[in-house]
TIMI-931627 format. One record per atom (N, C-alpha, C): residue in three letters; x, y, z. Coordinates in steps of 0.1 Angstrom, whole numbers, padded with zeros to 4 digits, always signed. Example, Ala and Ser with C-alpha at 12.3 -4.5 7.8 and 13.67 -1.06 7.14 Angstrom:
ALA+0132-0057+0078
ALA+0123-0045+0078
ALA+0132-0033+0078
SER+0128-0022+0071
SER+0137-0011+0071
SER+0129+0000+0079
REM end
This chain:
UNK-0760+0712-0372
UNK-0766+0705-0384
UNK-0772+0692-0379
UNK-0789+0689-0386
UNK-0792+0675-0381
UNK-0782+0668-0383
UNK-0784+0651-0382
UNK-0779+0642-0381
UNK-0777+0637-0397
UNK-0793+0637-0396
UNK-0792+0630-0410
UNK-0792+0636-0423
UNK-0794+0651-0420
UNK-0790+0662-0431
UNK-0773+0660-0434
UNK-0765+0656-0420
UNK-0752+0656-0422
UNK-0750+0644-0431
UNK-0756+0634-0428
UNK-0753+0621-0435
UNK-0755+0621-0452
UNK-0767+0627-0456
UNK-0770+0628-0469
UNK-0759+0636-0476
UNK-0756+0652-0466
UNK-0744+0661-0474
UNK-0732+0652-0473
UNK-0733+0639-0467
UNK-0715+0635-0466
UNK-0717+0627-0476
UNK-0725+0620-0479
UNK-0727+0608-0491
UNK-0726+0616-0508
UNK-0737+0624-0509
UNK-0735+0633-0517
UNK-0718+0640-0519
UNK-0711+0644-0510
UNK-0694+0646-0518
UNK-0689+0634-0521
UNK-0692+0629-0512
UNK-0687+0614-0519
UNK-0687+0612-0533
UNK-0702+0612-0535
UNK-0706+0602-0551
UNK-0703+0615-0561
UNK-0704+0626-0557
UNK-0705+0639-0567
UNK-0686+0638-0567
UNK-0677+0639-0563
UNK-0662+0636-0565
UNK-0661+0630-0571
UNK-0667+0613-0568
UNK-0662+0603-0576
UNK-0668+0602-0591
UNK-0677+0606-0591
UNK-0683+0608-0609
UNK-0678+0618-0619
UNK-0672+0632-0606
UNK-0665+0638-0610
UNK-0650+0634-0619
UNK-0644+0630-0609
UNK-0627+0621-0609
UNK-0633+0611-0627
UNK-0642+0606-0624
UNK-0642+0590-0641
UNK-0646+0597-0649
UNK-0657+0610-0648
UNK-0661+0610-0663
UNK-0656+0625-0667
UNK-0648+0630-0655
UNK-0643+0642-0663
UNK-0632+0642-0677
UNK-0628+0631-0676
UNK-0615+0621-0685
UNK-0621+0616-0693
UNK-0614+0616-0707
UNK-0618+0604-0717
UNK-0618+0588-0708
UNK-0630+0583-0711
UNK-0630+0566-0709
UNK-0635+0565-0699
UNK-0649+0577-0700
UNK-0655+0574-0684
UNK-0664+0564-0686
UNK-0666+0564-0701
UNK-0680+0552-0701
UNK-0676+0533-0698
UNK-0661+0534-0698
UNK-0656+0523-0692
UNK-0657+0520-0677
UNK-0662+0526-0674
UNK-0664+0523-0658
UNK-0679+0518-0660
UNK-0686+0516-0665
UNK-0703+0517-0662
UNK-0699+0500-0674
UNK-0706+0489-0666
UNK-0706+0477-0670
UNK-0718+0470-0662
UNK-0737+0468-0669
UNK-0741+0465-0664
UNK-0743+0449-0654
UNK-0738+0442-0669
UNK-0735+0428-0659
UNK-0727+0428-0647
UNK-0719+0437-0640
UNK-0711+0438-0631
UNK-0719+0441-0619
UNK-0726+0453-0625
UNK-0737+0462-0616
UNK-0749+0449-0611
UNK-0753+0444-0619
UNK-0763+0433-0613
UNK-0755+0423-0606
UNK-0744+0418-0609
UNK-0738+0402-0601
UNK-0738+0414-0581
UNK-0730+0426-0583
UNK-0731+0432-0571
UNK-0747+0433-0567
UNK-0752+0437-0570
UNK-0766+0442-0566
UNK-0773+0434-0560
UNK-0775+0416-0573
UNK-0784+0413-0568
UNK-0777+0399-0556
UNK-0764+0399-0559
UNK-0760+0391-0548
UNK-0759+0399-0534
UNK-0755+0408-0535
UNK-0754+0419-0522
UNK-0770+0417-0514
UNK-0780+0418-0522
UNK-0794+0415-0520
UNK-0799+0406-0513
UNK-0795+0395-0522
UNK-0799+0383-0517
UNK-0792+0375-0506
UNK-0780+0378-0505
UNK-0772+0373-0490
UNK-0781+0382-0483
UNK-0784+0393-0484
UNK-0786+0400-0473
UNK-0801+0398-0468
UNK-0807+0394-0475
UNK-0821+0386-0472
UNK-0820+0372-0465
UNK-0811+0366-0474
UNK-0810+0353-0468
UNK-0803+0349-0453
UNK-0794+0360-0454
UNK-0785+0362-0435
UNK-0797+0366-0426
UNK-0814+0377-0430
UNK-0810+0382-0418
UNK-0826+0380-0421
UNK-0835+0367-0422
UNK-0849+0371-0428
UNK-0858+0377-0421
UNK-0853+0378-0407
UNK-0865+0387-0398
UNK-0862+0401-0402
UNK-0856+0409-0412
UNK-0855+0420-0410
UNK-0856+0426-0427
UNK-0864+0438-0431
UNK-0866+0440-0444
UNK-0854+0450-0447
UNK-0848+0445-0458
UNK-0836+0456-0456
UNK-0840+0465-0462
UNK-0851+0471-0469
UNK-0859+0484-0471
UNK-0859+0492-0457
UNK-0857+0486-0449
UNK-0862+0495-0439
UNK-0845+0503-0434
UNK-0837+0503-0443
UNK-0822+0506-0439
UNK-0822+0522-0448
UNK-0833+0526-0449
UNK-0836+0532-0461
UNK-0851+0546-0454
UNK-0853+0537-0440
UNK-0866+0547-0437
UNK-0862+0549-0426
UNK-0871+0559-0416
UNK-0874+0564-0407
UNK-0880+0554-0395
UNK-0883+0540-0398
UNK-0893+0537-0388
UNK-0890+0529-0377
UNK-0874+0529-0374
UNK-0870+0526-0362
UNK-0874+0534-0352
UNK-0877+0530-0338
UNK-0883+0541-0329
UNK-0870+0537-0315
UNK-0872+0526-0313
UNK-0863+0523-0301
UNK-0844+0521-0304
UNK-0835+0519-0291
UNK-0823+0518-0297
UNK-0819+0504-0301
UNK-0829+0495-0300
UNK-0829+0480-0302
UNK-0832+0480-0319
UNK-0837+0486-0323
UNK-0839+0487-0338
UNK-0829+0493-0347
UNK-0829+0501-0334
UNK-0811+0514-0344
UNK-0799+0499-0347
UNK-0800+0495-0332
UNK-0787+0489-0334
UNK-0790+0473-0347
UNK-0802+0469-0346
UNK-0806+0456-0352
UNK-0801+0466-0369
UNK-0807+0472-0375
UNK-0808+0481-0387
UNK-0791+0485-0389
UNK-0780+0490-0376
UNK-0767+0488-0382
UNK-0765+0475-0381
UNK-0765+0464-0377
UNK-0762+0449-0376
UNK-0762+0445-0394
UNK-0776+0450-0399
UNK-0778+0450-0412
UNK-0776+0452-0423
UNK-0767+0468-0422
UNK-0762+0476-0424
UNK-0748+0469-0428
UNK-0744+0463-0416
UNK-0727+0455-0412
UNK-0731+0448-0424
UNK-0741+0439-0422
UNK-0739+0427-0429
UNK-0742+0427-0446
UNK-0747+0438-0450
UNK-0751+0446-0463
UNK-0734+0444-0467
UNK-0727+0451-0459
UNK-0711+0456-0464
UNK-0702+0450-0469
UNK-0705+0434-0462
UNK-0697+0423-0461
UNK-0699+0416-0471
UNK-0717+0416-0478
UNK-0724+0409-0488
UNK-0718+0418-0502
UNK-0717+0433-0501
UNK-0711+0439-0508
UNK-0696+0435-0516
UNK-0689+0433-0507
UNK-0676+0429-0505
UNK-0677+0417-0513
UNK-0684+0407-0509
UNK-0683+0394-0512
UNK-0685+0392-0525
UNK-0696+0399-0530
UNK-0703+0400-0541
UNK-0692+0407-0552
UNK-0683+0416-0551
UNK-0672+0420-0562
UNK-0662+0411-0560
UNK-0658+0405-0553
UNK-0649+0393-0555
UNK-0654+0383-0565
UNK-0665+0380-0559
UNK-0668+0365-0566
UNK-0673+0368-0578
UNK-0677+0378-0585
UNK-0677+0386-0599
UNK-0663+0388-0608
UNK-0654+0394-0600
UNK-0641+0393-0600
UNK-0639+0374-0605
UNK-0641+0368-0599
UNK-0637+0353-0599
UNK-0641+0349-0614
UNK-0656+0350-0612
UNK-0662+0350-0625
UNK-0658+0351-0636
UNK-0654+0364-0638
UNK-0647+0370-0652
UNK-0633+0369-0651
UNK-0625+0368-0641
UNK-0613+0361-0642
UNK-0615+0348-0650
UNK-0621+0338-0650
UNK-0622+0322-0647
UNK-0625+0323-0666
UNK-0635+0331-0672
UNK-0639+0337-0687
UNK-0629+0341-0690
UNK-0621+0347-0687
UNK-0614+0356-0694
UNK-0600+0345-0698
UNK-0597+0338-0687
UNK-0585+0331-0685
UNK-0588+0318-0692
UNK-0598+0313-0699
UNK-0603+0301-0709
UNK-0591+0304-0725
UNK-0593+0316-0723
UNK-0586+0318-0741
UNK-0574+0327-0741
UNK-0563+0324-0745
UNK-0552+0328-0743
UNK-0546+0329-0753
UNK-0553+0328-0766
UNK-0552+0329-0782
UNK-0550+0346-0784
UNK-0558+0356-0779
UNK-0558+0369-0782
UNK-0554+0375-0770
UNK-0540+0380-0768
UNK-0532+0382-0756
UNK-0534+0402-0754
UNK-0541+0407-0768
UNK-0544+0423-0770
UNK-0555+0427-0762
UNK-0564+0417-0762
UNK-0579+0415-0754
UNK-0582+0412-0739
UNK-0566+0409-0731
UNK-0564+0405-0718
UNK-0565+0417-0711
UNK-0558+0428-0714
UNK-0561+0435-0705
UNK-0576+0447-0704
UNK-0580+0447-0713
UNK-0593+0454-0714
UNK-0603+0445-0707
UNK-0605+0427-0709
UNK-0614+0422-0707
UNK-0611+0423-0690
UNK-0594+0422-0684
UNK-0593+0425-0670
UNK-0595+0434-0663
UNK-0600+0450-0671
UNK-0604+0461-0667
UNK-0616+0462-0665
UNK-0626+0456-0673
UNK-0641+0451-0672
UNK-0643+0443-0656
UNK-0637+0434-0660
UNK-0637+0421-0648
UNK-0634+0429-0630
UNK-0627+0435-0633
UNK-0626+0442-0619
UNK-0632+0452-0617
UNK-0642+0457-0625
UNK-0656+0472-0622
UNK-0662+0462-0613
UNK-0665+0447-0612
UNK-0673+0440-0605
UNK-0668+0449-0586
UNK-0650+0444-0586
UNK-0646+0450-0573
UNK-0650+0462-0570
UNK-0648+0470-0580
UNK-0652+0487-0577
UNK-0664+0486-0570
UNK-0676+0482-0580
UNK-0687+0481-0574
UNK-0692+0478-0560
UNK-0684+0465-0558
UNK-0689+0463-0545
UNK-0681+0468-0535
UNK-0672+0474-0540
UNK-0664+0485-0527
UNK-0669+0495-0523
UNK-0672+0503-0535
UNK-0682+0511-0532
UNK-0691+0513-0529
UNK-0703+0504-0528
UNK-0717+0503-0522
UNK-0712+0496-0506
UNK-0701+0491-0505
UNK-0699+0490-0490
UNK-0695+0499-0480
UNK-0683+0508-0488
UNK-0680+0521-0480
UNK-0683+0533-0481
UNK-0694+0535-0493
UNK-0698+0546-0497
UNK-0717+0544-0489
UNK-0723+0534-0492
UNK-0733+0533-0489
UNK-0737+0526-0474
UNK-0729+0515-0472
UNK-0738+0506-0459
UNK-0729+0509-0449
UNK-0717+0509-0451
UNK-0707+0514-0438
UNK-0711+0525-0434
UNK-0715+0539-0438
UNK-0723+0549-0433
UNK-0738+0546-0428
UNK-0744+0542-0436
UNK-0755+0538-0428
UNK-0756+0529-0416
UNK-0745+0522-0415
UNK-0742+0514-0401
UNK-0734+0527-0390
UNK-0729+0535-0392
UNK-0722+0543-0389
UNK-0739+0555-0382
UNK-0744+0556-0388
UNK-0755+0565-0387
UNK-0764+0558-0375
UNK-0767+0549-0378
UNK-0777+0539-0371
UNK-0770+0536-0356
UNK-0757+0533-0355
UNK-0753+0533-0341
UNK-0756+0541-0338
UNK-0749+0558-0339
UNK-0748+0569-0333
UNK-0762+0577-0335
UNK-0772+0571-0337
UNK-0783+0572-0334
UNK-0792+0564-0321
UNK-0786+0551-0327
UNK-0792+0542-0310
UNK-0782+0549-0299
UNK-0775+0556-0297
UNK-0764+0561-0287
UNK-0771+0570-0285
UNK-0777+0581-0293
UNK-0784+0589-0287
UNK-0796+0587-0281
UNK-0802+0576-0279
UNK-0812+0568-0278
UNK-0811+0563-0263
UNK-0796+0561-0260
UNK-0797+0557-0246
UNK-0791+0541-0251
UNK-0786+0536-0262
UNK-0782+0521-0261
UNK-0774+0517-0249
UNK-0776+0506-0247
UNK-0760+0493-0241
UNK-0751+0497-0247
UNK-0739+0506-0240
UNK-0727+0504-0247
UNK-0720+0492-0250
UNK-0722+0479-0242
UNK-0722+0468-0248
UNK-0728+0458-0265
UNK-0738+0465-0264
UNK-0745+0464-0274
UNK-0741+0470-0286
UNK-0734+0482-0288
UNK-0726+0488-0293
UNK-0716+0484-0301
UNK-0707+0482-0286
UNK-0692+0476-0287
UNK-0691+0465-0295
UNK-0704+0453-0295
UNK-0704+0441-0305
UNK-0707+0446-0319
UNK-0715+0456-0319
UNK-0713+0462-0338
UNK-0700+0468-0340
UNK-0690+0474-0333
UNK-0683+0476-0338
UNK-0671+0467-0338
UNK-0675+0461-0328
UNK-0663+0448-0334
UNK-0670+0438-0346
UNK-0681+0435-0352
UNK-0681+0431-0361
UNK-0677+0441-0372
UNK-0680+0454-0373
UNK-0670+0464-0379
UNK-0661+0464-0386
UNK-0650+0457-0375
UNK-0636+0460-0376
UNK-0630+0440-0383
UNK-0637+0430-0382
UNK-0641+0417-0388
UNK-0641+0423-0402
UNK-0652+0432-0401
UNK-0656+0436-0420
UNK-0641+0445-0426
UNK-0633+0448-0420
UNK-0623+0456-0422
UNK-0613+0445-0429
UNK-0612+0435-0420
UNK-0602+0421-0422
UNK-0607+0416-0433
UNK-0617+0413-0439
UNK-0623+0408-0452
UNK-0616+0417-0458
UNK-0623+0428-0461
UNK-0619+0435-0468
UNK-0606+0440-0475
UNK-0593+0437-0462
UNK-0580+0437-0468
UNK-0578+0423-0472
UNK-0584+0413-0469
UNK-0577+0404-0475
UNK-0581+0401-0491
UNK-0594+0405-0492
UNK-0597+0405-0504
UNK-0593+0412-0515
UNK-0590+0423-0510
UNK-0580+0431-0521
UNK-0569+0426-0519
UNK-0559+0421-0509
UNK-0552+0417-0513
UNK-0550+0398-0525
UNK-0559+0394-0523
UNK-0563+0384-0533
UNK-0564+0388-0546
UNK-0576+0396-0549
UNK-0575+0404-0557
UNK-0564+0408-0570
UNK-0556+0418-0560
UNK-0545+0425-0563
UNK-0534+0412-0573
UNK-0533+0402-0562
UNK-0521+0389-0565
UNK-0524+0378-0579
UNK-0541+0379-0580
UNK-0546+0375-0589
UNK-0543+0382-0601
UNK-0546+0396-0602
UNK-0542+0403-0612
UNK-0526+0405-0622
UNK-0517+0409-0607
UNK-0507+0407-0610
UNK-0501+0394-0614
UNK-0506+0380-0611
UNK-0503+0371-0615
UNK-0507+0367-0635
UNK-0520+0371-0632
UNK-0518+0373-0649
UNK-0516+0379-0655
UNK-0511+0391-0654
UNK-0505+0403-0659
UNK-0490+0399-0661
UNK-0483+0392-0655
UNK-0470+0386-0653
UNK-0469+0378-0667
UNK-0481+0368-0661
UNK-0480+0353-0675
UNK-0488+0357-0683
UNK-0493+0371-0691
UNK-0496+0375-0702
UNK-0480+0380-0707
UNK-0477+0386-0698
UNK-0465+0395-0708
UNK-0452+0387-0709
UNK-0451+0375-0701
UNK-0444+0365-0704
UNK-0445+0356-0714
UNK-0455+0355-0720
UNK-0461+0350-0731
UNK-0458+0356-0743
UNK-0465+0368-0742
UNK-0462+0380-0751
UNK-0445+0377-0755
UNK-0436+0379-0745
UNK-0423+0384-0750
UNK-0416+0370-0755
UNK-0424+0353-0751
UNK-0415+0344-0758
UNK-0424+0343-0771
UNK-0435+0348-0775
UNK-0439+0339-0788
UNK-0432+0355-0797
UNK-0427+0365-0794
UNK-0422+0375-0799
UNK-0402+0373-0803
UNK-0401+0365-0794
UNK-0390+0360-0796
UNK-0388+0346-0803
UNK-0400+0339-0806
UNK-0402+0326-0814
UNK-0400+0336-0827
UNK-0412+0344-0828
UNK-0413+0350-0841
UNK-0401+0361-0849
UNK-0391+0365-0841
UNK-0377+0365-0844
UNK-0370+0358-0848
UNK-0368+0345-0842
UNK-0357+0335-0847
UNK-0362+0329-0858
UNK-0376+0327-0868
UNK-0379+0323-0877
UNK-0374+0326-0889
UNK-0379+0345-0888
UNK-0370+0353-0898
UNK-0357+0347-0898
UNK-0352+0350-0888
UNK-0339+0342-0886
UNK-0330+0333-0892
UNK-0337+0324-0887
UNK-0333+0309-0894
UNK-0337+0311-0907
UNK-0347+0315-0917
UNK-0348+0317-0930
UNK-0336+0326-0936
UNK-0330+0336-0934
UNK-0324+0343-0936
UNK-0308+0336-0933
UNK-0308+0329-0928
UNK-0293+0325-0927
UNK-0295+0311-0937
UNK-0308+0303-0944
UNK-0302+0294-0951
UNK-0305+0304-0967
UNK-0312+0316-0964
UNK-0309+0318-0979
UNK-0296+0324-0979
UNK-0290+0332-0970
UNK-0273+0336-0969
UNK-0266+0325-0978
UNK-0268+0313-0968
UNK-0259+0299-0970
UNK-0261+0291-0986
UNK-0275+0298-0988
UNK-0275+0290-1002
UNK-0262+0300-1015
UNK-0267+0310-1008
UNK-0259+0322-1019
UNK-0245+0324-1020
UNK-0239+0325-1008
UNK-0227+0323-1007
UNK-0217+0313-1013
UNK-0209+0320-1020
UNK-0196+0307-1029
UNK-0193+0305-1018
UNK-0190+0286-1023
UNK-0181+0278-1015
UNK-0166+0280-1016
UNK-0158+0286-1010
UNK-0145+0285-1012
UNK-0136+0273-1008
UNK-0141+0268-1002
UNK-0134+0257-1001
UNK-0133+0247-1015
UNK-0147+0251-1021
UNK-0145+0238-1033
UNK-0137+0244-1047
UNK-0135+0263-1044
UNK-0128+0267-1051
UNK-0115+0265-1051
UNK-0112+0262-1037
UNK-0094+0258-1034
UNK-0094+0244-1041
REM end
Protein backbone atom coordinates (compact mmCIF):
# COMPACT_ATOMS: atom_id res chain seq x y z
CA UNK A 1 0.00 0.00 0.00
CA UNK A 2 1.27 3.63 -0.90
CA UNK A 3 2.40 5.73 1.75
CA UNK A 4 0.01 8.22 1.56
CA UNK A 5 -3.03 6.13 0.53
CA UNK A 6 -2.02 4.48 3.99
CA UNK A 7 -2.14 7.74 5.80
CA UNK A 8 -5.48 9.01 4.42
CA UNK A 9 -7.07 5.24 5.23
CA UNK A 10 -5.54 5.68 8.84
CA UNK A 11 -7.06 9.18 9.46
CA UNK A 12 -10.26 8.31 7.96
CA UNK A 13 -10.90 5.36 10.92
CA UNK A 14 -9.97 7.58 13.10
CA UNK A 15 -12.47 10.42 12.46
CA UNK A 16 -15.19 7.87 11.04
CA UNK A 17 -15.01 5.94 14.90
CA UNK A 18 -15.00 8.94 16.58
CA UNK A 19 -18.24 10.61 15.01
CA UNK A 20 -19.40 7.26 15.19
CA UNK A 21 -18.78 6.80 19.23
CA UNK A 22 -20.74 10.99 19.83
CA UNK A 23 -23.44 10.96 17.56
CA UNK A 24 -24.49 7.44 17.70
CA UNK A 25 -25.98 8.47 21.45
CA UNK A 26 -28.43 10.95 22.38
CA UNK A 27 -26.39 14.42 23.04
CA UNK A 28 -24.22 14.24 20.14
CA UNK A 29 -25.05 17.73 19.21
CA UNK A 30 -23.36 18.67 22.53
CA UNK A 31 -20.08 18.08 21.35
CA UNK A 32 -20.24 20.58 18.26
CA UNK A 33 -19.61 24.30 20.03
CA UNK A 34 -18.56 26.74 17.41
CA UNK A 35 -16.88 29.33 19.58
CA UNK A 36 -14.58 26.53 20.86
CA UNK A 37 -13.92 25.38 17.24
CA UNK A 38 -12.63 28.95 16.33
CA UNK A 39 -10.54 29.90 19.76
CA UNK A 40 -8.73 26.19 18.51
CA UNK A 41 -8.47 26.97 14.89
CA UNK A 42 -7.69 30.29 14.77
CA UNK A 43 -5.11 30.29 17.53
CA UNK A 44 -3.66 26.96 16.46
CA UNK A 45 -3.17 29.23 13.05
CA UNK A 46 -1.87 31.95 14.09
CA UNK A 47 0.92 30.65 16.51
CA UNK A 48 1.67 28.62 13.79
CA UNK A 49 2.31 31.48 11.39
CA UNK A 50 3.75 33.50 13.86
CA UNK A 51 6.50 30.58 15.08
CA UNK A 52 7.49 29.67 11.74
CA UNK A 53 7.01 32.78 9.06
CA UNK A 54 9.36 31.32 6.40
CA UNK A 55 7.07 28.50 5.88
CA UNK A 56 3.29 28.42 4.57
CA UNK A 57 1.54 26.00 6.62
CA UNK A 58 -0.75 25.24 3.49
CA UNK A 59 1.94 23.55 2.21
CA UNK A 60 1.51 20.67 5.19
CA UNK A 61 -1.41 19.88 3.04
CA UNK A 62 0.45 19.44 -0.55
CA UNK A 63 2.72 17.53 -2.56
CA UNK A 64 5.37 20.12 -3.12
CA UNK A 65 8.18 19.06 -1.04
CA UNK A 66 10.82 17.59 -3.36
CA UNK A 67 14.01 17.17 -1.17
CA UNK A 68 14.47 15.55 2.45
CA UNK A 69 15.25 19.09 3.87
CA UNK A 70 11.69 20.10 3.15
CA UNK A 71 10.20 16.70 4.41
CA UNK A 72 11.89 17.19 7.54
CA UNK A 73 11.28 21.44 7.65
CA UNK A 74 7.22 20.50 6.86
CA UNK A 75 7.34 17.72 10.03
CA UNK A 76 9.16 20.55 12.24
CA UNK A 77 5.78 22.37 11.27
CA UNK A 78 3.71 19.73 11.64
CA UNK A 79 5.50 19.38 15.45
CA UNK A 80 4.82 22.77 15.98
CA UNK A 81 0.99 22.80 14.54
CA UNK A 82 0.50 20.14 17.62
CA UNK A 83 1.88 22.05 20.28
CA UNK A 84 -0.17 25.24 19.00
CA UNK A 85 -3.06 22.82 19.03
CA UNK A 86 -2.56 21.82 22.44
CA UNK A 87 -1.99 25.24 23.67
CA UNK A 88 -4.91 26.60 22.03
CA UNK A 89 -7.61 24.01 24.06
CA UNK A 90 -6.06 24.95 27.27
CA UNK A 91 -6.14 28.46 27.01
CA UNK A 92 -10.02 28.13 25.81
CA UNK A 93 -10.40 25.90 28.62
CA UNK A 94 -8.92 28.92 30.87
CA UNK A 95 -11.27 31.19 29.16
CA UNK A 96 -14.56 29.60 29.86
CA UNK A 97 -13.33 28.35 33.11
CA UNK A 98 -12.48 32.10 34.23
CA UNK A 99 -16.71 32.93 32.62
CA UNK A 100 -18.08 30.40 34.10
CA UNK A 101 -16.44 30.75 37.66
CA UNK A 102 -17.70 34.75 37.81
CA UNK A 103 -21.29 33.45 38.94
CA UNK A 104 -21.92 31.11 41.54
CA UNK A 105 -25.58 32.15 41.97
CA UNK A 106 -26.94 29.19 39.56
CA UNK A 107 -25.00 26.02 40.90
CA UNK A 108 -27.56 23.74 38.09
CA UNK A 109 -25.81 25.59 35.22
CA UNK A 110 -22.09 24.65 36.51
CA UNK A 111 -21.85 21.58 35.13
CA UNK A 112 -23.22 21.88 31.54
CA UNK A 113 -21.44 25.33 31.19
CA UNK A 114 -18.10 22.98 32.26
CA UNK A 115 -19.00 20.49 29.61
CA UNK A 116 -19.03 23.26 26.98
CA UNK A 117 -15.86 24.77 28.32
CA UNK A 118 -13.84 21.66 27.90
CA UNK A 119 -15.03 20.84 23.90
CA UNK A 120 -12.31 23.73 23.67
CA UNK A 121 -9.68 20.69 25.08
CA UNK A 122 -11.22 18.04 22.92
CA UNK A 123 -10.74 20.16 20.07
CA UNK A 124 -7.39 20.85 20.39
CA UNK A 125 -6.44 17.27 21.18
CA UNK A 126 -7.80 16.22 18.53
CA UNK A 127 -6.49 18.28 15.70
CA UNK A 128 -3.09 17.50 17.43
CA UNK A 129 -3.14 13.73 17.50
CA UNK A 130 -5.55 13.08 14.99
CA UNK A 131 -4.29 15.55 12.42
CA UNK A 132 -0.63 17.21 12.80
CA UNK A 133 1.02 14.35 14.80
CA UNK A 134 0.43 12.15 11.74
CA UNK A 135 1.33 14.46 9.37
CA UNK A 136 4.63 15.01 11.25
CA UNK A 137 4.79 11.33 11.43
CA UNK A 138 4.33 11.07 7.51
CA UNK A 139 6.72 13.70 6.61
CA UNK A 140 9.70 12.16 8.56
CA UNK A 141 9.24 8.76 7.16
CA UNK A 142 9.13 10.27 3.96
CA UNK A 143 12.40 12.40 4.27
CA UNK A 144 13.86 8.85 5.45
CA UNK A 145 12.98 7.51 2.46
CA UNK A 146 14.62 10.33 0.81
CA UNK A 147 17.93 9.57 2.23
CA UNK A 148 17.70 12.21 5.43
CA UNK A 149 20.42 12.82 8.30
CA UNK A 150 19.44 10.48 10.78
CA UNK A 151 20.50 13.18 12.94
CA UNK A 152 18.32 15.49 11.46
CA UNK A 153 15.61 13.12 12.24
CA UNK A 154 16.54 12.31 15.72
CA UNK A 155 15.99 16.25 16.62
CA UNK A 156 12.24 15.95 15.34
CA UNK A 157 11.73 13.36 17.22
CA UNK A 158 12.98 14.52 20.20
CA UNK A 159 11.04 17.60 19.85
CA UNK A 160 8.20 14.94 19.56
CA UNK A 161 8.59 13.44 22.68
CA UNK A 162 8.82 17.59 24.39
CA UNK A 163 5.22 17.67 22.69
CA UNK A 164 4.35 14.52 24.63
CA UNK A 165 5.37 16.33 28.11
CA UNK A 166 3.03 19.37 27.29
CA UNK A 167 0.62 17.46 26.61
CA UNK A 168 0.49 15.30 29.95
CA UNK A 169 0.93 18.08 31.80
CA UNK A 170 -1.81 19.84 30.49
CA UNK A 171 -4.28 17.40 31.00
CA UNK A 172 -3.13 16.99 33.95
CA UNK A 173 -3.96 20.79 34.81
CA UNK A 174 -6.82 20.46 33.26
CA UNK A 175 -8.16 17.42 34.93
CA UNK A 176 -7.24 19.23 38.74
CA UNK A 177 -8.95 22.39 37.59
CA UNK A 178 -12.08 20.56 36.93
CA UNK A 179 -12.03 18.40 39.74
CA UNK A 180 -11.31 21.37 41.88
CA UNK A 181 -14.53 22.96 40.98
CA UNK A 182 -16.56 20.17 40.84
CA UNK A 183 -15.52 19.62 44.63
CA UNK A 184 -16.46 23.48 45.58
CA UNK A 185 -19.67 23.29 43.59
CA UNK A 186 -21.02 20.26 45.36
CA UNK A 187 -19.67 21.63 48.59
CA UNK A 188 -21.72 24.48 48.24
CA UNK A 189 -24.56 22.63 47.03
CA UNK A 190 -24.63 20.39 50.24
CA UNK A 191 -24.10 23.51 52.87
CA UNK A 192 -26.75 25.99 51.41
CA UNK A 193 -29.02 22.51 51.40
CA UNK A 194 -28.25 22.10 54.81
CA UNK A 195 -28.87 25.96 55.68
CA UNK A 196 -32.15 25.39 53.94
CA UNK A 197 -33.01 22.49 56.44
CA UNK A 198 -32.36 24.06 59.62
CA UNK A 199 -34.76 26.95 58.73
CA UNK A 200 -37.71 24.74 58.44
CA UNK A 201 -36.33 23.72 61.40
CA UNK A 202 -35.98 26.36 63.66
CA UNK A 203 -39.64 27.55 62.48
CA UNK A 204 -41.07 24.43 63.40
CA UNK A 205 -39.68 24.05 66.87
CA UNK A 206 -40.88 27.81 67.83
CA UNK A 207 -44.31 26.96 66.54
CA UNK A 208 -44.10 23.46 68.72
CA UNK A 209 -43.00 25.85 71.60
CA UNK A 210 -45.65 28.30 71.15
CA UNK A 211 -48.35 25.44 71.25
CA UNK A 212 -47.38 23.37 73.88
CA UNK A 213 -48.91 23.84 77.63
CA UNK A 214 -46.72 25.04 80.11
CA UNK A 215 -46.71 22.68 82.87
CA UNK A 216 -44.73 24.09 85.01
CA UNK A 217 -47.12 27.12 85.33
CA UNK A 218 -49.79 24.43 85.74
CA UNK A 219 -48.03 23.04 88.89
Amino acid sequence: MRPRIQFVLGLCLVVSITCLAIFSAPGGELFIDMPSFLIVLVVTAGLTLATYPDTNPLTLFSTAATTPEQDLKLAEVAAGAARNAVFSGVLGYLIGAIQMLQDFSDLSSLGPCLAVTMLTVLYGYFAAYVLFKPLEGYFVARAARKGAQPEKISTIRDASTSTHLGVLLGVSFVLFVTVTVAFFSVGTEVETGRQGLELPKTLLQEQLGDRLPNHHGRQ
